[in-house]
GUTI-678696 format. One line per 4 residues: number of its first residue (from 1); for each residue x, z, y of C-alpha. Coordinates in steps of 0.001 Angstrom, whole numbers. Layout:
NUM	X Z Y ~ ...
This chain:
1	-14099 91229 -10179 ~ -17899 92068 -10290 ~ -17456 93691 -6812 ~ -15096 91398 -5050
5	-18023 88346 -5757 ~ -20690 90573 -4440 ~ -18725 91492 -1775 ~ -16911 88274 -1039
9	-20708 86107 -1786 ~ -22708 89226 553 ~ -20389 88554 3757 ~ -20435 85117 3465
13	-24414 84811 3237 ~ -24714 87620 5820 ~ -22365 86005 8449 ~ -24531 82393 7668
17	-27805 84266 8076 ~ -26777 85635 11392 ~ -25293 82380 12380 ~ -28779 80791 11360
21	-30421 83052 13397 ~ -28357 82766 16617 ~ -28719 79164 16636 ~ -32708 79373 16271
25	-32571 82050 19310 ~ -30902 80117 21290 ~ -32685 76728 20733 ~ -36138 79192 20718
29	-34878 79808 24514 ~ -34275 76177 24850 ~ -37454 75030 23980 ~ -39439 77745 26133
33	-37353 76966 28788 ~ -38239 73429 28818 ~ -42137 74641 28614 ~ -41341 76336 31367
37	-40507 73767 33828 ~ -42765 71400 32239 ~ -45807 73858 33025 ~ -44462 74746 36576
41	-44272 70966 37367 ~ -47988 70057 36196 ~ -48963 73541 38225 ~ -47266 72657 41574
45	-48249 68766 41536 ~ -51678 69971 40536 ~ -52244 71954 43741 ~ -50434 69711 45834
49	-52895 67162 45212 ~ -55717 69315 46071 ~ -57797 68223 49170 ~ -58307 71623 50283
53	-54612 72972 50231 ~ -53760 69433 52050 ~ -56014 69478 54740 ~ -55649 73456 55338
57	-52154 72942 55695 ~ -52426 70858 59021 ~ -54663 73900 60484 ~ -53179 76704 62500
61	-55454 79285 60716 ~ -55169 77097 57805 ~ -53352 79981 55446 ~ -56584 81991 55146
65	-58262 79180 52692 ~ -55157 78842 51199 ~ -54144 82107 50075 ~ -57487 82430 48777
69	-56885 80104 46653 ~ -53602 80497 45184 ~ -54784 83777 44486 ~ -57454 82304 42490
73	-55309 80179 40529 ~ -52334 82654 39565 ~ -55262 84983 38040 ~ -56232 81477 35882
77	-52954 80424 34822 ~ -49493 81451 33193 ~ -47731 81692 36932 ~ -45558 84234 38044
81	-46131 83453 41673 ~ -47531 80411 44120 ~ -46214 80077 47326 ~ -47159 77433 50115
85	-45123 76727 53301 ~ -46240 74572 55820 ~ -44041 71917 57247 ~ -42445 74176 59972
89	-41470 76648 57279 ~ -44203 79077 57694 ~ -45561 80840 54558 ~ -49598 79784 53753
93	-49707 81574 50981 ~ -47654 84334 49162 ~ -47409 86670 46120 ~ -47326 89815 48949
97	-49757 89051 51353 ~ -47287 90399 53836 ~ -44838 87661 54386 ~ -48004 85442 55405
101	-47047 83404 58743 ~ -43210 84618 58056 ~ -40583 82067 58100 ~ -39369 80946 54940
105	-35174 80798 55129 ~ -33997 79167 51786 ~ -32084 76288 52830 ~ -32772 74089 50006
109	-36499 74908 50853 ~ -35951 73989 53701 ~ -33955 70673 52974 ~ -36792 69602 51063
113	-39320 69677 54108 ~ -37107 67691 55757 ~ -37113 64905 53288 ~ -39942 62533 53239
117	-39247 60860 50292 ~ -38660 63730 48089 ~ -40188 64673 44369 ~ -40529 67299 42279
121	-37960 69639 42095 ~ -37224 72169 39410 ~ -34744 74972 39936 ~ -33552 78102 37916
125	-33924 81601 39405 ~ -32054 84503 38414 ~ -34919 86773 39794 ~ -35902 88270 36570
129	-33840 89192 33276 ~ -35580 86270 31256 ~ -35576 82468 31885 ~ -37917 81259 34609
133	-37957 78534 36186 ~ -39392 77497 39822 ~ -40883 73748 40967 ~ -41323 72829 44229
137	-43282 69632 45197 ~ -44674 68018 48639 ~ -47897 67975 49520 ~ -49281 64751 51687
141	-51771 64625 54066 ~ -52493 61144 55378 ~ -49433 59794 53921 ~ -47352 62603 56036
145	-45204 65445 54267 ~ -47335 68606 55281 ~ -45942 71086 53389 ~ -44401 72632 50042
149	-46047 74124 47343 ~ -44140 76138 45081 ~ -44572 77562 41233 ~ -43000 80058 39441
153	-43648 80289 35391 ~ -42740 83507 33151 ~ -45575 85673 33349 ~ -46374 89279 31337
157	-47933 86985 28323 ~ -44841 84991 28042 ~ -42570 87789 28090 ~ -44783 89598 25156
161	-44441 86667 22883 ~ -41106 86191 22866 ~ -40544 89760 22025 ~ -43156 89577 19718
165	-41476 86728 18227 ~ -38281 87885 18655 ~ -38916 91325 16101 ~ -40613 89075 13642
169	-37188 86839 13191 ~ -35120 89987 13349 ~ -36779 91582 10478 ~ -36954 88192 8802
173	-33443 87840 9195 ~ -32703 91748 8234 ~ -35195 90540 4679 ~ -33020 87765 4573
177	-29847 89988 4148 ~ -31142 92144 1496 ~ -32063 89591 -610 ~ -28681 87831 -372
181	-27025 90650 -1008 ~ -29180 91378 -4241 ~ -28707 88027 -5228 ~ -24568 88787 -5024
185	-25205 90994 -7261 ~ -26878 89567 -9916 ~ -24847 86416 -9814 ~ -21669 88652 -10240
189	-23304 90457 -12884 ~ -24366 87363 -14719 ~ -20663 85674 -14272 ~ -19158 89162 -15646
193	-21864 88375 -18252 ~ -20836 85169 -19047 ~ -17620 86012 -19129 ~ -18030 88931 -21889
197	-16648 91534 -19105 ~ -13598 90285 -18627 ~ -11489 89763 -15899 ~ -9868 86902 -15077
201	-6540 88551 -15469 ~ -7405 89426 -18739 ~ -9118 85965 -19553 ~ -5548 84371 -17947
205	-3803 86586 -20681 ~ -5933 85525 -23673 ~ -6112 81947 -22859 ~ -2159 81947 -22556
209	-1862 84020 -25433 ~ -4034 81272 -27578 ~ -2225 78361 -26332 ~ 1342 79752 -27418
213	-116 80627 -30609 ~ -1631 76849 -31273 ~ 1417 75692 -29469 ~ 4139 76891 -32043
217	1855 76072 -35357 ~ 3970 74070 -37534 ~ 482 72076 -38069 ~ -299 69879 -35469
221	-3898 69930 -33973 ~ -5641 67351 -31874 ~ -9080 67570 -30426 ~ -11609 65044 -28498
225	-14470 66460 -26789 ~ -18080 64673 -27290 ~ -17211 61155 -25642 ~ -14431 60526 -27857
229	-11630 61443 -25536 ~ -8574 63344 -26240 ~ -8167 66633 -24423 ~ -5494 68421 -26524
233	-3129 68150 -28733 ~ 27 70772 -29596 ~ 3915 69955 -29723 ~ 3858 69935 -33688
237	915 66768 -33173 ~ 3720 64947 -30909 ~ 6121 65378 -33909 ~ 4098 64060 -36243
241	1898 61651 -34636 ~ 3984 60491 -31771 ~ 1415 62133 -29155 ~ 3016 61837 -25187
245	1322 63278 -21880 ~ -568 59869 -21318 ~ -2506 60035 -24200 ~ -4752 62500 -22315
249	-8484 61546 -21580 ~ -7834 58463 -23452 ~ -10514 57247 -25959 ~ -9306 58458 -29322
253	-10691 55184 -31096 ~ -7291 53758 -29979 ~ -5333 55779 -32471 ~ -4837 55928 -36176
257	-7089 58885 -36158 ~ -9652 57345 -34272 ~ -12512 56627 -37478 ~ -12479 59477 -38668
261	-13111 61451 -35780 ~ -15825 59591 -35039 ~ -17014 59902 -38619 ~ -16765 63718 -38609
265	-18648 63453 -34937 ~ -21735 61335 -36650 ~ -21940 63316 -39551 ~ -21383 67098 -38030
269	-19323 67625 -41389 ~ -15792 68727 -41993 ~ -13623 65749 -43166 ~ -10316 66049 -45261
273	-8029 62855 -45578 ~ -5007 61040 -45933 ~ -3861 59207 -42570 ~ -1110 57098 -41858
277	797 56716 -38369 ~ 2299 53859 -36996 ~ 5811 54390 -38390 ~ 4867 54835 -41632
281	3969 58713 -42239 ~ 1733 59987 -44165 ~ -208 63250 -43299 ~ -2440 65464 -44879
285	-5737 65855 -42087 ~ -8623 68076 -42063 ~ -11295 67034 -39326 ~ -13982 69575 -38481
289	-16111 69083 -35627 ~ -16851 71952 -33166 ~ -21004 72556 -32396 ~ -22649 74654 -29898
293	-23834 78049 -30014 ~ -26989 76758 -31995 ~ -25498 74148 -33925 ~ -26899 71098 -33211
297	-25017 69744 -30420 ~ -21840 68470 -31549 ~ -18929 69185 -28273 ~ -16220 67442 -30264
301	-14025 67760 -33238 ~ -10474 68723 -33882 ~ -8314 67599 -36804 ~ -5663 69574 -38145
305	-2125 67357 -39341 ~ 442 67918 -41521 ~ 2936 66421 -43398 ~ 1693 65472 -46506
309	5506 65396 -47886 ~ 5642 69007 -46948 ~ 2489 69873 -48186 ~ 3336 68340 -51918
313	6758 70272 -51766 ~ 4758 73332 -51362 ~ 2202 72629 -53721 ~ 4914 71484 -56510
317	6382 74890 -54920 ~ 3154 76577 -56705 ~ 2910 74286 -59676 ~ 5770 75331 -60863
321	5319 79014 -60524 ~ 1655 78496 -61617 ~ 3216 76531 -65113 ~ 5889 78931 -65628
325	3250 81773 -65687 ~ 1007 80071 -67718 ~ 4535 79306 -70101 ~ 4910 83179 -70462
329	1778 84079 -70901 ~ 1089 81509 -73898 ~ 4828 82507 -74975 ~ 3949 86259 -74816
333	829 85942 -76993 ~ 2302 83365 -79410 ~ 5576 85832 -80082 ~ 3640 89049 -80222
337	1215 87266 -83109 ~ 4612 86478 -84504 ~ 6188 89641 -84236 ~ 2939 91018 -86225
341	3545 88753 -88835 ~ 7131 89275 -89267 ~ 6635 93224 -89104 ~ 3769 92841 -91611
345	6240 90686 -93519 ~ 9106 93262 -93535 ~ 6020 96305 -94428 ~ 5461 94255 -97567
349	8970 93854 -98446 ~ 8563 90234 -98660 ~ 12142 89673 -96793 ~ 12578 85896 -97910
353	9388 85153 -96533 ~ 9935 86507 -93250 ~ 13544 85259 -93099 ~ 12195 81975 -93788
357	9599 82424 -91084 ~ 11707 83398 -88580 ~ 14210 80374 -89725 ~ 11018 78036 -89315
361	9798 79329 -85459 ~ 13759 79022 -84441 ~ 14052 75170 -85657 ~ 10814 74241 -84035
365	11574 76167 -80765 ~ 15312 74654 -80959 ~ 14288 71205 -81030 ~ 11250 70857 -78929
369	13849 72722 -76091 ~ 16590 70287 -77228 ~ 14532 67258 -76971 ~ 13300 68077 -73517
373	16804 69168 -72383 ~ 18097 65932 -73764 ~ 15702 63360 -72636 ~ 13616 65288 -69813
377	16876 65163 -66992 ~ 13703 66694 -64163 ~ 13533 70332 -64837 ~ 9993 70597 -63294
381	8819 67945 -65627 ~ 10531 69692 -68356 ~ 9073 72974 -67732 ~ 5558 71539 -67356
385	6342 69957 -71063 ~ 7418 73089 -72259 ~ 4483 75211 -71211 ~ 1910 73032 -72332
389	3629 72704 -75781 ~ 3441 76933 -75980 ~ -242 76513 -74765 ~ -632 74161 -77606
393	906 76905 -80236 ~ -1025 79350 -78792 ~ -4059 76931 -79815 ~ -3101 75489 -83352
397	-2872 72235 -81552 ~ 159 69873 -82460 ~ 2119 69032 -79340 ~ 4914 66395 -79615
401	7023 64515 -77513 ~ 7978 60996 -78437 ~ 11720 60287 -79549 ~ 11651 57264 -77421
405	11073 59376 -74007 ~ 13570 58898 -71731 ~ 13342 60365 -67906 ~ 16990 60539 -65925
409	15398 61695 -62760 ~ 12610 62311 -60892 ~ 13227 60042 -58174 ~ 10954 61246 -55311
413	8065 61618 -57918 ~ 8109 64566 -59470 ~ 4969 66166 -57699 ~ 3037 62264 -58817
417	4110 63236 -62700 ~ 3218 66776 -62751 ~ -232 66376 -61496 ~ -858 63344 -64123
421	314 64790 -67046 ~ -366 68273 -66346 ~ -4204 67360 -66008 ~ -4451 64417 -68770
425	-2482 66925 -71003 ~ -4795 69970 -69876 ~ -7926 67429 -70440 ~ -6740 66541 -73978
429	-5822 70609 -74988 ~ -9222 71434 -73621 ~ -11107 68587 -75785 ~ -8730 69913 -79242
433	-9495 73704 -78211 ~ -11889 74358 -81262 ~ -10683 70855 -83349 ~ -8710 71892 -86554
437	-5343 70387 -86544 ~ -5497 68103 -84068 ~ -2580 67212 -82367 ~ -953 66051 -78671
441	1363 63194 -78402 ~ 3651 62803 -75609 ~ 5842 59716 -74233 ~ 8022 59326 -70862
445	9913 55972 -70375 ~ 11582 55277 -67208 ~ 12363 51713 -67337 ~ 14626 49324 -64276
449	11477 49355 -62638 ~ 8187 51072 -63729 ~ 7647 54198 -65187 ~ 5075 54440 -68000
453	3495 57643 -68755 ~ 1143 58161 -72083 ~ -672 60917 -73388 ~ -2708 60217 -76767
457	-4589 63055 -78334 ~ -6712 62999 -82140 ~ -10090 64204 -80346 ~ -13307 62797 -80509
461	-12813 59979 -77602 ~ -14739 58668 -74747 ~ -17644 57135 -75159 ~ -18082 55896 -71239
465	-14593 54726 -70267 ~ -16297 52916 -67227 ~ -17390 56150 -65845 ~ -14749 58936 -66401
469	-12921 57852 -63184 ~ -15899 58106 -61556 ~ -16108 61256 -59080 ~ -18462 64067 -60492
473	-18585 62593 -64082 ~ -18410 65354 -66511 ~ -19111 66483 -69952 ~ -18021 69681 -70313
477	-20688 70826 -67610 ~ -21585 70981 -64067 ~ -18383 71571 -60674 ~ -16462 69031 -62922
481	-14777 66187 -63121 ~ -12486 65955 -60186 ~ -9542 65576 -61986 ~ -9555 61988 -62970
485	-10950 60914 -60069 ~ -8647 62256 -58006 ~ -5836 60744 -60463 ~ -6806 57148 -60118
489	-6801 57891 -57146 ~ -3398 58590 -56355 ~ -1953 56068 -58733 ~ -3761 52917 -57244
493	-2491 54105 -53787 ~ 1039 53865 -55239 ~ 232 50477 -56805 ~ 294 51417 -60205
497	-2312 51043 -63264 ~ -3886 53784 -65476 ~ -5496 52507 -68814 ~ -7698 54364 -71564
501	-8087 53288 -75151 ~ -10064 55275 -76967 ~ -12414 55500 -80550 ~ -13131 58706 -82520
505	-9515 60608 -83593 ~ -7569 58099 -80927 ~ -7933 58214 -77222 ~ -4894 56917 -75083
509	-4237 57398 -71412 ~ -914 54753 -69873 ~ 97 54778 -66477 ~ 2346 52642 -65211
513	3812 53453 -62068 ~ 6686 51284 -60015 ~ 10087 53419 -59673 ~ 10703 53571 -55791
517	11048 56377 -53082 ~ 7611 58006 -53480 ~ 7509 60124 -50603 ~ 4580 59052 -48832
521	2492 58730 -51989
């Protein structure tokens, strides 16, 4: 590519250099021409007027005088020649002294003696390999035609300027080329440059190789450039927020998207956010705005879409996995401290004691698994319940479930439960880590039409209820308290309630939560 611009850019400056220079020859020609005939003109009226040439002209001997005095004249002035004929024809005065008193027989000299009433006349000559030009004008004596007197420009002087002239533009114009071809090649070099020395074919290959990748993303991805416009968007962003061919270069303020963009534009920031579309979706959006190579100028922003259903299927996806793991691990721990005591048990021969301990784990495990079996109809609810009651064993922390809990199914808000109680339940086993018998209370009721959720725990309570929803508020220490926050959060947007009651060995947490499809929650 680098050579085909030099090349390509070097003939094309070359061949408008030469052009250039053509067209100032030829108008340079022009223009001296023009001189030419102007200067023969002035000449020839000039010594037509003269007294002497006039008066000489009507005297048989006359051409003496005459040719004395053209002589004079051609050695003052830019003039090829002078020649003066009298009326009959007969040279006066001529370049060769020779032809004097010879008949002159150019018929269009000629014609012109025998016209009164004629002017000056210029005429072209093809005597010599240059332009010159030749003027002829009557000469009057006493208000009769006496003669002709006749000029011819385009002496030795002339002809040495225009060559002199001439080689300056011709090594201009040879300067001229070197340059432009130097200049082709540092403008190719730069564009290769530019271009990180690639070729287009390979540039053609990456580009297409980018927009198949963006195009079969399962995300969808929008992006505006600085004025707010919309300049792409991928076939996953016309699934999921209804995006069609005319929404190109249209002002992205229009759409649902449209204030946040804008926000993430003002504020150079990255932006993450739940959106809504017109027919009632809810997706999961991360905004981050795209700067220039220095940072400060902001060329537009892109936002990155997805499903939020999707995205809460995964995550419950990883909750689950994330709870059973934590489940063995507590379970692990917990049975190997058994084991020890049962083995030290046996080592002592105290066999009713250990046959009474063993008895004892069983019932306990048998009817917290019962209950939750029984009454806990989700399985991901019930396997949340069931780690975070081994977590509590692990602990010494009493963890029970209220006989009144009732939950037949998750309906559509499974992923809305485990994220409340899993992070009220972790707050309240985190508070009771170093309390002495304390103790976790559970209760699930799914009524016709709300579901109430409470968690009640015997630590030292809350002492500012206004704040703990507030984002950042923390006492265990700094990069917390997200949690609640983020809970309220959720609830309020699916029109439910959360409530804390709290004093020292008491604190309460209800939410209430209305039993429909929860999908886009």
């Amino acid at each position: 590519m680098n050579q085909k611009i030099s090349l390509s850019s070097g003939i094309y400056t070359t061949t408008m250099i030469i052009l250039i220079g053509v067209l100032v020859f030829l108008q340079w020609f022009s223009t001296l021409k023009n001189q030419l005939e102007l200067s023969a003109s002035d000449l020839a009226v000039t010594i037509s007027e003269m007294e002497s040439i006039q008066y000489n002209l009507t005297r048989s001997n006359g051409s003496i005088p005459i040719q004395r005095k053209t002589e004079e004249l051609k050695l003052s002035t830019r003039t090829q020649y002078i020649h003066v004929l009298n009326k009959s024809g007969i040279y006066y005065a001529h370049t060769y002294p020779v032809f004097l008193g010879s008949a002159e027989s150019d018929k269009f000299l000629l014609d012109k003696l025998s016209d009164p009433m004629q002017g000056v006349s210029i005429r072209q000559t093809e005597s010599y390999p240059l332009p010159s030009v030749e003027a002829i004008a009557p000469v009057y004596y006493q208000g009769e035609l006496v003669g002709l007197v006749i000029t011819g420009m385009l002496n030795g002087r002339a002809y040495q300027d225009i060559r002199m002239n001439q080689e300056t533009l011709i090594l201009f114009l040879i300067l001229a080329v070197f340059i432009s071809l130097y200049s082709s090649g540092r403008l190719s070099s730069n564009i290769k440059k530019s271009m990180h020395g690639m070729e287009p074919s390979e540039i053609s290959r990456l580009l297409g190789q980018r927009a198949m990748t963006l195009e079969n993303l399962k995300e969808g991805i929008i992006t505006i450039d600085q004025d707010g416009r919309i300049i792409y968007f991928n076939d996953s962003a016309r699934k999921l927020a209804g995006m069609t061919d005319a929404d190109l270069n249209r002002p992205g303020e229009q759409y649902f998207f449209g204030k946040e963009f804008f926000e993430c534009l003002d504020q150079k920031n990255p932006l993450d956010t739940e959106l809504i579309t017109a027919t009632g979706l809810t997706l999961q959006s991360h905004f981050e705005p795209i700067l220039g190579d220095q940072g400060s100028t902001v060329l537009g922003a892109t936002v990155l879409i997805e499903d939020l259903t999707e995205v809460r299927a995964r995550a419950e996806e990883l909750t689950g996995i994330r709870q059973i793991n934590e489940g063995l691990r507590a379970q692990n721990h917990e049975f190997l401290n058994k084991l020890h005591t049962i083995s030290g048990l046996i080592q002592l021969q105290e066999y009713d004691e250990a046959i009474g301990f063993i008895n004892g784990i069983s019932h306990k495990r048998k009817e917290m698994t019962v209950k939750l079996g029984s009454r806990i109809k989700d399985p991901s609810v019930a396997g949340l319940l069931l780690g975070k009651y081994n977590k509590s064993q692990e602990q010494k922390t009493g963890f029970y479930v209220d006989d009144s809990s009732i939950l037949r199914t998750g309906n559509g808000m499974t992923d809305m439960i485990n994220l409340i109680m899993g992070n009220l339940i972790e707050n309240s086993l985190e508070e009771l880590s170093n309390v002495s018998g304390g103790s976790i209370r559970v209760r699930i009721h799914e009524g016709s039409s709300w579901l109430t959720l409470q968690i009640r725990d015997t630590g030292s309570g809350i002492e500012d209820q206004e704040q703990v929803f507030q984002k950042g508020f923390s006492t265990k220490g700094p990069d917390r308290g997200i949690g609640l926050y983020l809970i309220r959060k959720r609830i309020l947007r699916a029109a439910g309630t959360i409530e804390i009651q709290s004093v020292p060995g008491d604190t309460r947490f209800t939410v209430r939560l209305p039993l429909v499809n929860r999908k886009e929650i």
